[in-house]
C-alpha positions in Angstrom: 1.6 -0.8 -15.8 2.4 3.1 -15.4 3.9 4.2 -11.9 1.3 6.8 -10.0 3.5 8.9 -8.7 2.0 10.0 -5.2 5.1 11.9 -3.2 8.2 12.9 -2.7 9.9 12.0 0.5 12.0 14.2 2.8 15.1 12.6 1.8 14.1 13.1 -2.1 13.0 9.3 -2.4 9.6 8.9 -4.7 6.8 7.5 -3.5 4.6 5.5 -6.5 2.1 2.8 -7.2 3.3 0.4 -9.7 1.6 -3.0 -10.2 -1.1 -2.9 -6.8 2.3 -1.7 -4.9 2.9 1.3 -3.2 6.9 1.6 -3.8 9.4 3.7 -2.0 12.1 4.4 -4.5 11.3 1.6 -6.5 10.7 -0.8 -3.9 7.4 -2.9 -2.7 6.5 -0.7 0.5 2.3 -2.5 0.7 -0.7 -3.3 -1.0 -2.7 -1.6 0.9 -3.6 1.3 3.2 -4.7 1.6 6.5 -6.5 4.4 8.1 -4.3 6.1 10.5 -7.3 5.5 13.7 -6.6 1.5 13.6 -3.1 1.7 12.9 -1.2 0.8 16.4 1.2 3.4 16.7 -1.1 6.2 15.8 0.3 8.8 18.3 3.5 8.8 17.2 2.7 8.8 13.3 0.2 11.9 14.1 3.1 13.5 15.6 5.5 13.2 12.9 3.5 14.5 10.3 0.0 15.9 11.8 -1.6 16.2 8.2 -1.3 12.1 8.4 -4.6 10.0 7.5 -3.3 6.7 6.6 -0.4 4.8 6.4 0.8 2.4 3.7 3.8 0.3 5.5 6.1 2.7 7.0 4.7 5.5 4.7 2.4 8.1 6.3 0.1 9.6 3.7 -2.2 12.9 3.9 -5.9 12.3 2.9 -4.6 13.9 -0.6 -1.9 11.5 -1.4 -4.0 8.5 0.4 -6.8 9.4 -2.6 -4.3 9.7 -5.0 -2.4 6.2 -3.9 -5.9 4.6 -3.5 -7.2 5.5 -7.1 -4.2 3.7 -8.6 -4.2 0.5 -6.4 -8.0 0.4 -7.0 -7.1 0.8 -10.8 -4.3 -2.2 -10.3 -7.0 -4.6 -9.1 -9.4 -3.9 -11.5 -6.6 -5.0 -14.4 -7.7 -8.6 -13.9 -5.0 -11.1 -14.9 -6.7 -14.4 -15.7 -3.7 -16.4 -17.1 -3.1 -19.7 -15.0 -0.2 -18.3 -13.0 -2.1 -15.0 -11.7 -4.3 -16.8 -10.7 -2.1 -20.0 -8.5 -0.5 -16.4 -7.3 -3.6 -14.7 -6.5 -4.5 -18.4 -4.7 -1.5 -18.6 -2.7 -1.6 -15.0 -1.4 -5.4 -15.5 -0.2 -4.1 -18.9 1.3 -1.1 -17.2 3.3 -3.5 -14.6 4.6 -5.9 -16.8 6.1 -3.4 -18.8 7.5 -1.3 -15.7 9.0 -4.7 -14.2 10.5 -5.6 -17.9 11.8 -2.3 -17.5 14.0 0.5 -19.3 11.5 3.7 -17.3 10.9 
């Protein structure tokens, strides 16, 4: 799949979406983003860059680059794998998520 390329960080790194990743310098940041109001250390994040409207792991994002980043992650998931191992990978995932919001770690 082709990156997405959404920013440039301070320190020159490139921030992309490849594969349903957001990527800082090539490497899986998250999957998904998360509005800046129900992240839990929203003060300090709206300090460090006021313009901030969500945050994709330890990337904040403007409402620009969030709709940029979200376009290409909603594009990843609509590429629908439906060999036999995207799927058992798909499977686990779900399974891990239930289980880490049920409490396991």
């Amino acid at each position: 799949m082709e990156a997405v390329f959404v920013k440039t960080t301070l320190d020159g790194r490139r921030v992309e979406v490849v594969d349903g990743w957001v990527r800082l310098g090539g490497v899986r940041e998250a999957q998904s983003l998360i509005p800046l109001a129900d992240h839990p250390n929203q003060q300090a994040i709206a300090r460090a860059l006021p313009g901030a409207a969500f945050v994709a792991g330890r990337l904040p994002l403007t409402l620009v680059e969030a709709g940029v980043a979200r376009r290409a992650l909603t594009q990843a998931q609509c590429a629908f794998d439906a060999s036999p191992q995207a799927l058992a990978q798909r499977m686990r995932q779900a399974m891990w998520e239930r289980a880490s919001a049920e409490g396991v770690e």
